[in-house]
N, C-alpha and C positions, 0 to 999 in steps of 0.2 A: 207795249204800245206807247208809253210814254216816252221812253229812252232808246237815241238814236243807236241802232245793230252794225256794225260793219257786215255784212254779209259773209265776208272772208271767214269773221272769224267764228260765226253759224257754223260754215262749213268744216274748219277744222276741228269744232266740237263733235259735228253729227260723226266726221272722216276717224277722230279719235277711239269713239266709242263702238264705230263698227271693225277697228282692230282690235281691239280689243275682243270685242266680240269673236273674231275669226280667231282670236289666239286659241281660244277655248277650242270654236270648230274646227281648229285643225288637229286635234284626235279622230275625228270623222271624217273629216272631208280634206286631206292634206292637201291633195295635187292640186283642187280648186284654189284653197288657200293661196295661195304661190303663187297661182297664175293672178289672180284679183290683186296683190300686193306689188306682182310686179309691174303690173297695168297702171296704178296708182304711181309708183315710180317714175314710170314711163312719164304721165302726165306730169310730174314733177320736174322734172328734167326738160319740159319743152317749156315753162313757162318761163315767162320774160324778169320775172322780178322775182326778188329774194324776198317774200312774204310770207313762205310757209317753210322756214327753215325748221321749228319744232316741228311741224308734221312730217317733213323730210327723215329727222334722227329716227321718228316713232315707229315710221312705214321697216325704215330699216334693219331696225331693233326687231321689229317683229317679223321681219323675213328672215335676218337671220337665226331666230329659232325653228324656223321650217326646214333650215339645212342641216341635218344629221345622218351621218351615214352615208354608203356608196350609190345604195338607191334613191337618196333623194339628192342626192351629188348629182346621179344620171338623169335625175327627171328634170332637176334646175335647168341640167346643157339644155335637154329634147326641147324645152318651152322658151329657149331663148334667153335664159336668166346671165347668162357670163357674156351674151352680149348687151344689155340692158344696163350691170354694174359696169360692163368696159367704157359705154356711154357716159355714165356718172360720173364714173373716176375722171373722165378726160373734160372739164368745166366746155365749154364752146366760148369764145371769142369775145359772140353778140349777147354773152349774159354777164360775162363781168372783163369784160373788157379796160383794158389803159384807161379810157374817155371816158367811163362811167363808174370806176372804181371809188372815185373822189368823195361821189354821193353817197358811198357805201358806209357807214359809221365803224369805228375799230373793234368793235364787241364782234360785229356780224365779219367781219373779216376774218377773226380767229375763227370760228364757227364753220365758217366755208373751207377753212382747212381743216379743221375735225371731220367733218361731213366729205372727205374727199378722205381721210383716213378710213373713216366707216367704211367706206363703200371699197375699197383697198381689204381692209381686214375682212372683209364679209367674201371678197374675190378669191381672197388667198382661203379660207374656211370651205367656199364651195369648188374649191381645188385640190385642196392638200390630200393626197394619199391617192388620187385618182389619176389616171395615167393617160386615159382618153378627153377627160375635161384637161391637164394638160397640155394634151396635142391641138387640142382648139387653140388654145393661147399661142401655140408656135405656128400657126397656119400663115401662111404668106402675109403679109401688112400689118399683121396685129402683133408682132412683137417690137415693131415701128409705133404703133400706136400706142401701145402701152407705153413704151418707153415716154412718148410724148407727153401721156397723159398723169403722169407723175412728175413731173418737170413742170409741168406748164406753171405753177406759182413763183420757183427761181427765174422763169422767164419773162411771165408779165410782169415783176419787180424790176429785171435785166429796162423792158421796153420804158416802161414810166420814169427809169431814171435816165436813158435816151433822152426824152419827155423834157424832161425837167432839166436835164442838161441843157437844151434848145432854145429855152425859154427861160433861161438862166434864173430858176425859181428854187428860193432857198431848201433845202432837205427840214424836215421837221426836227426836233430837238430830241433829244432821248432815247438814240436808237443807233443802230449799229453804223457803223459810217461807209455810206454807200448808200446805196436803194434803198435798201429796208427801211426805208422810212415810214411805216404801217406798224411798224410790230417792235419789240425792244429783243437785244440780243438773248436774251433767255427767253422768250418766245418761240425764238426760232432756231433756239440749239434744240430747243423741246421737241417743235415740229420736225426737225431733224432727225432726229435721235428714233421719235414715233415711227415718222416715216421708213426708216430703215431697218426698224424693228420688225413692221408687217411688212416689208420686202422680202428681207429673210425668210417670214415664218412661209412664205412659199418653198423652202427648204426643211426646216425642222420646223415642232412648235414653237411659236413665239415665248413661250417661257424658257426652252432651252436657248435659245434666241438670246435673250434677258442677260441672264447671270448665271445659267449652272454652270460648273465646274467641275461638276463629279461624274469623272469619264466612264465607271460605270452606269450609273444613269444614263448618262449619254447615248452607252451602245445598245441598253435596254429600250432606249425610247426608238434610236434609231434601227432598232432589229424588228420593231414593228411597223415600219415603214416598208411599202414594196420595194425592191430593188430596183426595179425597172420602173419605179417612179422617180426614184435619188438621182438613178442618172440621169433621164429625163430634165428632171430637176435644176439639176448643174447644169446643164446645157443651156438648158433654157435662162437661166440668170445671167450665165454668158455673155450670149447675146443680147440680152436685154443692155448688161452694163454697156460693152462696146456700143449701143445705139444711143444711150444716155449721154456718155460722153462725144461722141460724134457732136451730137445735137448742141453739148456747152459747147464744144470746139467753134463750133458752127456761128452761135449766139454773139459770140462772148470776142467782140474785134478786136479788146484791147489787149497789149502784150499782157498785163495781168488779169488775171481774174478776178472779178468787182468778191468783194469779202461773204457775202451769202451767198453765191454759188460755188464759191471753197467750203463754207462752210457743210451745205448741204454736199458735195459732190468727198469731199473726206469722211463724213460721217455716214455715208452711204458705203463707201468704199473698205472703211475700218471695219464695221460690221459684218459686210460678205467674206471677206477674208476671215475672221474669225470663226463665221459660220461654216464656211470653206474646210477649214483647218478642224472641225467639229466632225465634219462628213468623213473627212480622210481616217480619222482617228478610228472611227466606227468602221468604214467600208472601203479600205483602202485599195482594191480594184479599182475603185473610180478615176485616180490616178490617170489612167489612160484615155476616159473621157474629157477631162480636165485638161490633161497636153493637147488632146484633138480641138481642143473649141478655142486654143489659146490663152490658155487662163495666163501664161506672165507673158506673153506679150500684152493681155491685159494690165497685168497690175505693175509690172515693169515697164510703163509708158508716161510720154509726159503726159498725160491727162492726170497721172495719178500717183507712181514712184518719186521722179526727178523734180514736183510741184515742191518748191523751196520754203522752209519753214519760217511760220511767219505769225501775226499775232493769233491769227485764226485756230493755229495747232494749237497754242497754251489756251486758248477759250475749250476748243475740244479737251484737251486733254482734263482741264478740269471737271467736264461735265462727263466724263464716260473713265473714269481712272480706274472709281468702285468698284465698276464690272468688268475691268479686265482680267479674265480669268489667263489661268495658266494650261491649257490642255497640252499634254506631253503625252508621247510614248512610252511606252514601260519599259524603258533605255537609261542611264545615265548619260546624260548629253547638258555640254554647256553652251545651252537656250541664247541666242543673241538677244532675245530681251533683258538680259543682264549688263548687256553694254550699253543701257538708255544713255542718252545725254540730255541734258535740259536744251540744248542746241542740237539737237537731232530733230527732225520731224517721228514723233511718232508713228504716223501711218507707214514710214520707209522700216520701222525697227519690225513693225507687225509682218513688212513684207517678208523683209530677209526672214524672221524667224518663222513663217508659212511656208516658206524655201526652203530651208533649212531641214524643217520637219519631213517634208516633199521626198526632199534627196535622200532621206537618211531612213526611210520605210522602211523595215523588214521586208515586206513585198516587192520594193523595188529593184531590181535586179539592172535597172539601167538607169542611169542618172544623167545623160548625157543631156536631155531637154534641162532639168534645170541646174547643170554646170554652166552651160549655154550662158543662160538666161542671166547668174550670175559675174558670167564674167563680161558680157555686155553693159550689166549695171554700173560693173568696176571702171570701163571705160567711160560710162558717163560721168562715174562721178570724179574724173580725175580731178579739179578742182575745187572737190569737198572731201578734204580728207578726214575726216569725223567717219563721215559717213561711207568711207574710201575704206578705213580702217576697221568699222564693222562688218561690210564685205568680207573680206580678207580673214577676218574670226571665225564667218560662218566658211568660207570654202577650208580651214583647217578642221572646223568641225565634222565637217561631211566627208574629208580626206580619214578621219580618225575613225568615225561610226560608218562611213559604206567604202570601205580603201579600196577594195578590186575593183567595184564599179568606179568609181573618182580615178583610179588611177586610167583607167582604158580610155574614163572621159577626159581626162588632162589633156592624153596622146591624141585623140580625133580634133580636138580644139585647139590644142599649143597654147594650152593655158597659162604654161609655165612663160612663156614667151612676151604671151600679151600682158599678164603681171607683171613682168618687169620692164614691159616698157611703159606701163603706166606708170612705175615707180621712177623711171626715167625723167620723165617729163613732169613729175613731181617734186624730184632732184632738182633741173632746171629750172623751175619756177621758182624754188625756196634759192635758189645761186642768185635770181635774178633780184628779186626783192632785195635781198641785201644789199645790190647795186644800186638802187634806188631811192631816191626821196621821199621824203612821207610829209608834204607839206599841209598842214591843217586846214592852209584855204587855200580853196581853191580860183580863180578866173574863168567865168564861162566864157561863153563865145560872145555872150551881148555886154560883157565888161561886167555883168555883176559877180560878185562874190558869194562865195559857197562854201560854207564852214564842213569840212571831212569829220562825219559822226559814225565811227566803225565802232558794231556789234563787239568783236574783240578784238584785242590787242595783236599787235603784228609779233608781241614775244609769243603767246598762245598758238598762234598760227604755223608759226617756227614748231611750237611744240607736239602741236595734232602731226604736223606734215612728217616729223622727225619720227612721229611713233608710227606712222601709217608705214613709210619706207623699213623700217626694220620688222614691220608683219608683213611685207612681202617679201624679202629676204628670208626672214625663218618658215613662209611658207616653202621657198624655195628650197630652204634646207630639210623640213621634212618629207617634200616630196621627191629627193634623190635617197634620203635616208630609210625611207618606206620599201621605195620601189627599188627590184634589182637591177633593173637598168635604166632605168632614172637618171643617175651620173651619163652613162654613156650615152644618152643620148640628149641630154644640156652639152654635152661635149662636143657631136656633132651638129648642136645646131648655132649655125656662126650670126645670127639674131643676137640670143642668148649671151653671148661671149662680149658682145659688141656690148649691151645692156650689164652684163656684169662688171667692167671696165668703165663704161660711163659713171655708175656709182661708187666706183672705188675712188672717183675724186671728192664725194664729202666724206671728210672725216668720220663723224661719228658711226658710218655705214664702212669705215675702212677694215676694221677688223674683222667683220662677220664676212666679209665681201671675199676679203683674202684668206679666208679659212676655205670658204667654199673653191676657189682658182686653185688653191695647193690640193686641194684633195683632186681637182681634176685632173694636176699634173702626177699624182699618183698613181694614175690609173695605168696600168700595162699596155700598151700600144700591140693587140694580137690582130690587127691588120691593115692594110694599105689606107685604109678610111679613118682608123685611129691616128697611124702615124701622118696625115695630113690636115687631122682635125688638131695634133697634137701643134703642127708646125704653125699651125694661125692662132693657137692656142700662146706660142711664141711671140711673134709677131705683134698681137694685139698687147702683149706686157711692155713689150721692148717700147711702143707706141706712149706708154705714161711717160716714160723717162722723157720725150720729146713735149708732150703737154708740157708735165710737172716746169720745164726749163724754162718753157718760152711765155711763161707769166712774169708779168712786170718786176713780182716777186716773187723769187725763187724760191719755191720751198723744198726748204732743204732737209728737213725732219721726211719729209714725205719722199723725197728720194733716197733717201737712208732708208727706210721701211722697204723698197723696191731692193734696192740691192742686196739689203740683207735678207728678204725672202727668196733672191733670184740666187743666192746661193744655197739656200735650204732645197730648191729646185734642185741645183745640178748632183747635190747630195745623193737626192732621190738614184740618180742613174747618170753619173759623172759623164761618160764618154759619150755615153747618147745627147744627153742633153746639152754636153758642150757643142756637139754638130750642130741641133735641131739650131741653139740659139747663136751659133757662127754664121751658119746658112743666112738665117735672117735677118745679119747684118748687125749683130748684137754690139763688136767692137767700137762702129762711129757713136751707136748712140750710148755708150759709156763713156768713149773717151770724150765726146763733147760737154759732157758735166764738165770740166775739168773748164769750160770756155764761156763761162757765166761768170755774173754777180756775187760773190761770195757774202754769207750771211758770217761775220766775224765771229758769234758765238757755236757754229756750227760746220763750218767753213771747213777746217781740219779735219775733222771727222767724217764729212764727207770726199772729200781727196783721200783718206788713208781707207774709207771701206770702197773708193773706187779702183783702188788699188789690189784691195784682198780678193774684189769680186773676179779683176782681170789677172788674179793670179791663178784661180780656181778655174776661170775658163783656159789658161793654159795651160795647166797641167797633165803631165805627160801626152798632150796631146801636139805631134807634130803638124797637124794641117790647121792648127787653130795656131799656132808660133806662124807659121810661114803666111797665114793670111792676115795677124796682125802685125808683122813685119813689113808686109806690103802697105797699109792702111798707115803707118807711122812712119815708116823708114828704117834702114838698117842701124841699131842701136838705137831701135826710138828715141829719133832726133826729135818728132812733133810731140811726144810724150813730156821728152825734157824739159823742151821750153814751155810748157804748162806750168807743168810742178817751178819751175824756176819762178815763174812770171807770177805764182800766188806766193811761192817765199820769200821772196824778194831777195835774193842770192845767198838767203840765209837757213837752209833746208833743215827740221827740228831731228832729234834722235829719233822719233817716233816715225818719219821719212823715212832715215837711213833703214831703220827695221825691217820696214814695210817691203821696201824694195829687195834687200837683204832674201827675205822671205821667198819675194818674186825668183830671185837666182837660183834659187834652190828646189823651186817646184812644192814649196811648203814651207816647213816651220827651222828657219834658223833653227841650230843651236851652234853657240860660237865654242862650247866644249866640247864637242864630237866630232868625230870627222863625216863633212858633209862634199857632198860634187855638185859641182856647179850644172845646172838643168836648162839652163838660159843665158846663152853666150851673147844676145844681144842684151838681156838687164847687165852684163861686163862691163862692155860701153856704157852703157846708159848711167850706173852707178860711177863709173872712173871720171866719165865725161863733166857727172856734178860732182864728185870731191875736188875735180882742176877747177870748176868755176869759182868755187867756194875760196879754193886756195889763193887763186887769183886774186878774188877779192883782196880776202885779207891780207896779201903782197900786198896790194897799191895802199887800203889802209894804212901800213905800217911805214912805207913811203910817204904817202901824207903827213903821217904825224912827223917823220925825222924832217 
């Protein structure tokens, strides 16, 4: 009587004591219980103000002990309870809205997002294992709603910093930079982390959720799971993510995404995959539920793969590192999560290695959805070759652990094809840099100055790009060295040829490049289709010779490497290969080296192996003499004045040899009796000992 009562807080004492009360009664009287608790809820949920927050956790605490088992699972749905917590979970507008947040104090903020957990973990609880309260959740609108109603805190944060943008009012001090201006960054890796935890546990328990590791366990726990709830299950997460991220897409106008809804939309993302990769382990049928709902066009999207790493992953990454387990198959297999990089996004290492696992199932007898799926990724990331180069890891991996299937899947996708021309364009881009300036400041367009702050070094980049192009090359090589025809049909495909030729101009790609072209010239031409793949096969080599020339600087190491290969060629099968590369005009683009820039330390040696080359294309063969007789003249006259015009009328012993050689259809020997094979090298040799002689006549007139 003397001291003034809030009435509120009467009520939540009387409201206290008769839960409590009911806790007891609900040995006796369960179903009553439930229904009186969620009445109570109800009424909580329509009020205007945040004044009965402890009664809120109590009511719910103590319903959640009323859900045990499948019969009280089924009495919760019958009385309306999984519509009641769906209300909960989803806040309304008009109760904590942008406009009246302000007056909210930061204790009860954190609060409202526990109490939005609660009612989350109490949903997933009176779900889990139940196949028909699942189907409620997927009913028309409410997998829309849900989605909504677990977002909606990354959103009102999204709307308030709109807000405060408008109104150009400073962000608070101590707290993540962006919106989050309520909460500090460990608050809301926390709420994060929670959040995604009872996400999951709508899939397993939230303890395996957690941190197990121990795949036995694992398939223990999940052998007591219905079947036809897991998949269910899956599906239904599915779709929930795809509506989640729609809904960021949707929010979120700016090219980047503001840093708390990265942070919650990665650590939502990191978790299902894991959980993902959990299911498979145990119930790897599911596999085919999983392709049907789209799970990597899920997680292969820019909502969530191609999202570029940024401070947001190292904050994740130190707050969930502990718990990253390792669930593998009972395989030897090397796990792309061994190729971390600290410049990698984690959540892209979790994907490939989810893939990874995917494709390389014992169960799976088809991999083509996630070869796809990977080699789609390769093309996005042609421009991050880190992340280019652990692609390319895992499709050797899956090529090694499921070869029949990989290999069928290579041929329906031309896999091989679209990897090297990614590595193509990877080529080009690391050519083109080097043409380039790398100026520190920059000039904008309003005249001011911009200091150039690169991640890493433009040698590094050189570095990743160099190692990314030689793993897809030895993908390439293992996938002809696997498959039986494999060669033969890179052989046939004039993509492929074009693409193996583009990278034989970097160097360091030169050797592997031209291992792989000779073994394709090896290959037996057993029909019209070979001998015509064979002839562009041709064609496309003779074509470097025309590059290699017509750069400002000649390289001349590099056309020595061709010649001297292109006679390891004709080796293979002399008379054939002499046609194939007469045919396609092989003479002009040899004899024009001869009508270039000569590099003085290499000069010689390239004249004298252009020489060896055109000795081996003519030998013993008459239709290859009569059509290079044509192209030069009789006694190659144009031939002469080459060689004349680089010796300056002064031709070395190492000439006379060469040519020597040339006469004979092979190897001089000046001891043996040899026949002359080439009656125009005659000419062509007599024609320069008269020029030489010449010379030296007038010389010797000069001096007398």
């Amino acid at each position: 009587r003397c001291l003034p009562v809030d009435p509120s807080v009467i009520y939540n004492v009387i409201i206290c004591l008769l839960l409590n009360f009911y806790h007891f009664y609900y040995l006796i009287k369960h179903r009553n219980v439930t229904a009186e608790l969620l009445r109570v809820i109800q009424r909580l949920n329509l009020k205007e103000q945040w004044t009965d927050l402890s009664l809120h956790f109590t009511t719910l605490c103590t319903l959640r002990s009323t859900i045990s088992g499948t019969h009280a699972q089924n009495h919760f749905r019958s009385i309306g309870g999984l519509e009641i917590l769906l209300d909960g979970l989803g806040l309304p507008s008009n109760k904590f809205s942008v406009s009246k947040h302000s007056s909210i104090s930061r204790d009860e903020r954190g609060e409202i997002l526990l109490l939005q957990l609660l009612y989350l973990e109490i949903l997933s609880e009176a779900v889990f294992g139940n196949v028909n309260n699942l189907e409620f959740l997927c009913e028309n609108g409410l997998v829309h709603k849900f989605a909504n109603s677990i977002s909606w805190p990354a959103f009102m944060i999204q709307e308030s910093h709109r807000q405060k943008d408008t109104t150009k009012t400073l962000l608070a001090l101590n707290s993540i930079s962006g919106p989050v201006h309520f909460l500090k960054i460990t608050e809301w890796n926390d709420y994060s982390l929670k959040l995604s935890i009872a996400l999951c546990s709508f899939i397993l328990p939230s303890n395996v959720v957690k941190c197990c590791s121990d795949e036995t366990a694992i398939n223990q726990i999940s052998a007591s799971i219905p079947s036809a709830y897991q998949e269910q299950s899956v599906r239904w997460m599915i779709r929930v993510l795809l509506t989640v991220f729609l809904c960021i897409k949707a929010c979120a106008c700016e090219s980047e995404l503001p840093s708390h809804i990265k942070i919650l939309a990665k650590t939502i993302q990191i978790y299902t995959i894991r959980t993902f990769r959990r299911v498979l382990v145990s119930a790897p049928a599911l596999l085919t539920a999983f392709r049907e709902e789209g799970v990597w066009d899920l997680i292969f999207s820019e909502d969530c793969f191609y999202v570029g790493s940024s401070v947001e992953d190292i904050q994740f990454h130190i707050g969930t590192e502990n718990q990253n387990d390792n669930v593998r198959n009972n395989r030897t297999a090397t796990d792309s999560q061994s190729s971390y990089r600290t410049d990698v996004n984690i959540l892209q290492v979790e994907a490939i290695s989810f893939l990874e696992f995917a494709a390389t199932l014992n169960e799976n007898t088809y991999n083509l959805p996630e070869c796809s799926a990977l080699v789609d990724a390769l093309e996005h990331c042609v421009s991050d070759a880190v992340v280019a180069s652990i692609l390319l890891k895992c499709f050797r991996v899956i090529l090694q652990l499921a070869t029949e299937q990989t290999l069928d899947s290579f041929i329906s996708l031309d896999a091989i094809t679209r990897v090297l021309k990614v590595a193509c364009l990877q080529a080009q881009g690391l050519r083109n840099s080097r043409n380039l300036p790398r100026p520190e400041i920059t000039i904008d367009r309003d005249g001011s100055r911009t200091e150039n702050i690169e991640m890493t070094s433009p040698e590094d980049r050189t570095d990743h790009t160099l190692t990314c192009l030689k793993l897809g090359v030895n993908l390439l090589k293992d996938y002809v060295t696997i498959s039986s025809d494999g060669r033969i049909l890179v052989l046939h495909n004039a993509e492929c040829i074009e693409c193996l030729f583009n990278l034989f101009e970097e160097e360091s790609l030169r050797k592997l490049v031209l291992e792989q072209v000779l073994a394709l010239f090896r290959l037996p031409p057993s029909s019209a289709r070979d001998h015509a793949a064979k002839l562009h096969l041709c064609s496309k080599y003779l074509e470097n010779f025309t590059q290699a020339n017509e750069n400002e600087k000649v390289n001349s190491e590099l056309l020595i490497d061709l010649l001297v290969s292109m006679r390891e060629i004709i080796m293979m099968d002399r008379m054939y290969y002499q046609n194939l590369f007469r045919n396609e005009g092989c003479f002009l683009h040899i004899i024009s080296l001869l009508n270039g820039t000569f590099n003085e330390a290499t000069g010689e040696r390239l004249v004298l192996n252009v020489l060896e080359t055109l000795t081996l294309l003519l030998e013993g063969n008459n239709a290859s003499k009569a059509a290079f007789r044509v192209l030069v003249g009789v006694g190659y006259q144009t031939l002469q004045s080459l060689l004349l015009d680089y010796y300056k009328m002064l031709p070395s012993e190492r000439l006379l040899d060469a040519l020597l050689n040339m006469l004979v259809d092979g190897k001089f020997e000046i001891n043996e009796k040899t026949t002359i094979k080439n009656e125009d090298v005659v000419v062509l040799l007599l024609n320069i000992l008269q020029k030489v002689c010449s010379l030296a006549h007038r010389d010797v007139i000069t001096i007398l």
